[in-house]
Backbone as a ProteinNet text record, in pm:
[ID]
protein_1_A
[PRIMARY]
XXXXXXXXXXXXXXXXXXXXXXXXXXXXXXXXXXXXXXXXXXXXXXXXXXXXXXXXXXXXXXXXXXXXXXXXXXXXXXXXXXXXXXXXXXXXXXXXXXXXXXXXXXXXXXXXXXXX
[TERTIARY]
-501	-640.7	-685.4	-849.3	-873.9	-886	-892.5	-881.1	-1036.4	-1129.6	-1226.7	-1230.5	-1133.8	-1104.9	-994.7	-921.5	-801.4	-873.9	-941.1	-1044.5	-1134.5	-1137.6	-1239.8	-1134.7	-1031.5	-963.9	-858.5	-829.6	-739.9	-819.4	-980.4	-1085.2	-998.3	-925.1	-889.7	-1005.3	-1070.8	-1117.2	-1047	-1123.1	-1089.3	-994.7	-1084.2	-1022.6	-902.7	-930.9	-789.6	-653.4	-677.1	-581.6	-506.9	-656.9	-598.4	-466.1	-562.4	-462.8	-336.8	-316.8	-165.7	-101	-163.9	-47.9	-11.7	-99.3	-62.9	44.2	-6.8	145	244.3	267.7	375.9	408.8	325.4	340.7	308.6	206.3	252.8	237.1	293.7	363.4	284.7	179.3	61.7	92.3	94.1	150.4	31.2	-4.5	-96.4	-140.4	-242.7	-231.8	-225.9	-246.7	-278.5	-330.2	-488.5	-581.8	-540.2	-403.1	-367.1	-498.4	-515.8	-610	-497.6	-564.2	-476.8	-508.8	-336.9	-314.6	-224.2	-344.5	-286.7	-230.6	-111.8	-26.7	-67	-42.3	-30.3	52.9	166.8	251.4	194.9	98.6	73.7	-61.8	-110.8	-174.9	-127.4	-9.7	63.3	131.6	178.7	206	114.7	-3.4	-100.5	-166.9	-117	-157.1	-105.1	43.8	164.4	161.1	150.3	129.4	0.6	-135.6	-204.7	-183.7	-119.1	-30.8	-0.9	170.3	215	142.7	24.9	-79.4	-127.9	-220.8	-292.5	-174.9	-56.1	46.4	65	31.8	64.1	177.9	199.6	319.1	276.6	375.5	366	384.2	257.1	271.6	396.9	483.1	591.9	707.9	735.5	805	788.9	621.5	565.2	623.7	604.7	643.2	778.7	905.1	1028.7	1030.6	951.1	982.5	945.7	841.5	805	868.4	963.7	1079.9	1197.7	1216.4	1384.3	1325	1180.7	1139.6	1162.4	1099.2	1122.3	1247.9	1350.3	1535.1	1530.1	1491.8	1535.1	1622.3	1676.1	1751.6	1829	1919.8	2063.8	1985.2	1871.8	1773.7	1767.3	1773.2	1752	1782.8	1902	1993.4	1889.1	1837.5	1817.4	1635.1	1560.1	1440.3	1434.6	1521.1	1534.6	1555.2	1611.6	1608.1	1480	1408.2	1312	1217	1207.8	1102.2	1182.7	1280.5	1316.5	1267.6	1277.8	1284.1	1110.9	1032.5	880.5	852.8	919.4	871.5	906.7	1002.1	997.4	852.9	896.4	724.1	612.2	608.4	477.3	468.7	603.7	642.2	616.9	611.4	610.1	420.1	407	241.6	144.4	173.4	151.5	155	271.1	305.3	170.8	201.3	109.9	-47.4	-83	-231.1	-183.3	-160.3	-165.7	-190.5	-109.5	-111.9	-273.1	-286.7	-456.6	-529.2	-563.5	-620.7	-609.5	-491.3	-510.8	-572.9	-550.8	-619.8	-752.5	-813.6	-939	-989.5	-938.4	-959.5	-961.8	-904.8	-857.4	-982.9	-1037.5	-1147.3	-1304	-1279.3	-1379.4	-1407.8	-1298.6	-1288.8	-1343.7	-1312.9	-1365.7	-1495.5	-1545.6	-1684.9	-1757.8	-1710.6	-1778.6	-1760.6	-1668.1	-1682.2	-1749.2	-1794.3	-1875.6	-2057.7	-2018.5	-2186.5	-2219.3	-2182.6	-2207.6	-2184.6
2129.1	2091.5	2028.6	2051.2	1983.7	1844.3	1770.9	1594.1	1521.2	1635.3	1587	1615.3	1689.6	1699.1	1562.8	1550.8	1474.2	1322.9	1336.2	1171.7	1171.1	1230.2	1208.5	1175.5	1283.1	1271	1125.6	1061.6	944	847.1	829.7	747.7	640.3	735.1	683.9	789.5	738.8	756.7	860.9	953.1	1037.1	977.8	896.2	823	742.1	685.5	607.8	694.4	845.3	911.6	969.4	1018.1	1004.2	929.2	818.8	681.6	669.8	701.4	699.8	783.4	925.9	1043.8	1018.6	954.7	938.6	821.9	734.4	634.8	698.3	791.1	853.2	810.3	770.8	706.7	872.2	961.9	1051.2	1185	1283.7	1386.3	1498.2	1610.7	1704.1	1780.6	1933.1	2023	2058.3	2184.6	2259.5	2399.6	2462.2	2570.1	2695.2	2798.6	2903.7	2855.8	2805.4	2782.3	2626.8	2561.3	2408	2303.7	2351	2209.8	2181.5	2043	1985	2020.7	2044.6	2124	2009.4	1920.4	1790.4	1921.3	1809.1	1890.1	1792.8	1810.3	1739.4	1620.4	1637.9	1586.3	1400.1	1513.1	1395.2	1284	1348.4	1247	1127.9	1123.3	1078.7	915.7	960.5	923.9	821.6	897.1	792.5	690.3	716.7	651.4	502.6	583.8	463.8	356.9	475.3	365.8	278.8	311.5	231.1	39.2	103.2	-5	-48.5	-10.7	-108.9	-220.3	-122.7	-197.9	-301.3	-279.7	-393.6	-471.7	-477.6	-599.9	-673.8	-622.3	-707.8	-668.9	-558.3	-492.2	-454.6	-478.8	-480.6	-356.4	-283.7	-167.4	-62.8	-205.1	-151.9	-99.1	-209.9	-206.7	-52.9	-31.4	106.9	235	193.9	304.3	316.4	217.2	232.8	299.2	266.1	313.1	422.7	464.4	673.2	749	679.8	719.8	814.3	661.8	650.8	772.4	756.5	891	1029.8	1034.9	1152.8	1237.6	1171.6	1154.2	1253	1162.4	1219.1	1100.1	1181.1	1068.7	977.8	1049	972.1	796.4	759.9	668.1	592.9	601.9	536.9	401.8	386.2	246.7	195.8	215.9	132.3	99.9	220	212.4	82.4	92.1	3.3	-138	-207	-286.9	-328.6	-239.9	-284.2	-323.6	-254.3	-295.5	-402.8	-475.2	-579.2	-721.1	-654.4	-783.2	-804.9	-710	-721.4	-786.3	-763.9	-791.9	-943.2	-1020.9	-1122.4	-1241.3	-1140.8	-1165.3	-1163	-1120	-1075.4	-1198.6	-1187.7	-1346.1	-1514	-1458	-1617.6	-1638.4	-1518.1	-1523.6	-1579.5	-1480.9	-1523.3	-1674.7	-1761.9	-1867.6	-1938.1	-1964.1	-2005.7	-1979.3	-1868.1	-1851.3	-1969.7	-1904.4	-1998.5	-2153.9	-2211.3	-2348.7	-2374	-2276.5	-2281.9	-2276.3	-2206.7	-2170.1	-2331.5	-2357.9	-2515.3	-2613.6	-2599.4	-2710.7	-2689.6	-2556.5	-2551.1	-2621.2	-2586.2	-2608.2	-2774.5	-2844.3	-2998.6	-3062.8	-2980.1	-3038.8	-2988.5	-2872.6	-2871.6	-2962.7	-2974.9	-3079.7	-3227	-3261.4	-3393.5	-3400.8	-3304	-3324.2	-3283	-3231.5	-3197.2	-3311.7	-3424.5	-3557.6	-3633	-3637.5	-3718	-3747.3	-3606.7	-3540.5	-3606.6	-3651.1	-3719.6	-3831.3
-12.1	-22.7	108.4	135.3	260.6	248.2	375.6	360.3	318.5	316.1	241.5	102	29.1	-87.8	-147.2	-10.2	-83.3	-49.1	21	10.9	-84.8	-124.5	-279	-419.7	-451.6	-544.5	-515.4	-386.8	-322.5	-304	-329.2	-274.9	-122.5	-45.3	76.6	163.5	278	354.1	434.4	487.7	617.8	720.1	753.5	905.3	817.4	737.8	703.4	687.5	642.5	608.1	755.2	838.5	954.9	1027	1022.2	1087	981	870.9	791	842.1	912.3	918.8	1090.8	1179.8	1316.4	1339.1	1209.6	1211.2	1161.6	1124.7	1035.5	890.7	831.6	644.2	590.1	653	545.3	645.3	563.8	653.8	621.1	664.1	618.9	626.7	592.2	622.4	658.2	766.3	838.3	781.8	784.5	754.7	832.5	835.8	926.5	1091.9	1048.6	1144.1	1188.3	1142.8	1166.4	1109.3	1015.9	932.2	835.4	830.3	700.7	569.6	539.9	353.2	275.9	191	155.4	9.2	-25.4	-189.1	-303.2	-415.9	-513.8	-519.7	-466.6	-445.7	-333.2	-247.4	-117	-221	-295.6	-382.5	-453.2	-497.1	-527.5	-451.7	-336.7	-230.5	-181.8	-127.2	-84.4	-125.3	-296.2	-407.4	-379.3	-419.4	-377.3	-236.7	-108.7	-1	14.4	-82.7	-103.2	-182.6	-305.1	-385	-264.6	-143	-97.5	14.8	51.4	164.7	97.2	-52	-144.2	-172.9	-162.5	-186	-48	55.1	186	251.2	216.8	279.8	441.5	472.9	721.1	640.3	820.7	842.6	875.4	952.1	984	897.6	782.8	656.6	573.3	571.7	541	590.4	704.5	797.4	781.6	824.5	727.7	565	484.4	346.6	377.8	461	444.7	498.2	600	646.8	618	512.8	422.1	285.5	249.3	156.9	220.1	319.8	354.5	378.4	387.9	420.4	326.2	196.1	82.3	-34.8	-103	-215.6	-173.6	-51.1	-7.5	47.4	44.6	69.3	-70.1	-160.9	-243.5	-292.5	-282.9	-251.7	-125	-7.4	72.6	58.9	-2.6	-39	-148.9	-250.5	-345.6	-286.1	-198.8	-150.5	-60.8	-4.7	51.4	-40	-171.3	-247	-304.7	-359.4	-360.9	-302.6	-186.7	-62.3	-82.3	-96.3	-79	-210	-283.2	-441.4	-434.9	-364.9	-358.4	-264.2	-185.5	-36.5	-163.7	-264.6	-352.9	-426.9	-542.9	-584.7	-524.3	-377.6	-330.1	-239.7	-247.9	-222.5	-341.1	-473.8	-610	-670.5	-629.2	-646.2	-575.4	-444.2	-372.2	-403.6	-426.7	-465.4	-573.3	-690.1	-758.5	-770.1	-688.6	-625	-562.1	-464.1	-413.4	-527.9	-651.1	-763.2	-815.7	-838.7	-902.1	-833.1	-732.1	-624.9	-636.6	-627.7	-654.5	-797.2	-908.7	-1049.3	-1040.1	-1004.1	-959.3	-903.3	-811	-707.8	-784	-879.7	-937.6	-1065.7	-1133.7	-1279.3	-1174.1	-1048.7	-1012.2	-1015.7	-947.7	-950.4	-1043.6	-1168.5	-1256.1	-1327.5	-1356.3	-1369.8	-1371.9	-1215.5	-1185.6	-1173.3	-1235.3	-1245.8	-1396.6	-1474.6	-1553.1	-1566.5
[MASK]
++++++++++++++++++++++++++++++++++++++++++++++++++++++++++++++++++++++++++++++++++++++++++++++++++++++++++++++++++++

């Protein structure tokens, strides 16, 4: 499919998809005339490397995981660990909001106090 097809069905942007395949996160196959022939498969995908961007995942880390995918299976053991290691980075961001969230809740119960 063309990348104005696969930006509609991926609601990822042109240029963003661009900039994923020049970093190397995802891999396009070409057609005849060399335009891009996104698969079913790459929907999927972009889906996923969206998830890992909205978690705060480094570009770089990314670029490692599309890597170790593309290898293939014999990756799996080490893919699995990266999402490990991030899932903890996620855990300790979460925490912290949290903490900010209370602090906020704290500073709002004061002054809603005192307003009466």
């Amino acid at each position: 499919m063309t990348i104005g097809k696969f930006s509609q069905i991926t609601g990822v942007s042109c240029s963003a998809l661009r900039y994923y395949e020049n970093k190397g996160l995802i891999r396009v196959n070409r057609d005849a005339a060399n335009r891009r022939d996104y698969s079913e498969n790459d929907v999927e995908w972009i889906k996923f490397l969206q998830k890992l961007k909205n978690t705060g995942m480094s570009l770089r880390d990314m670029k490692h995981y599309s890597d170790l995918r593309y290898e293939g299976n014999s990756t799996i053991a080490e893919r699995l660990d990266l999402l490990e290691k991030h899932k903890l980075y996620v855990s300790e961001q979460l925490e912290k909001w949290l903490e900010y969230s209370q602090n906020l809740d704290d500073k709002i119960e004061w002054y809603r106090s005192h307003l009466t």
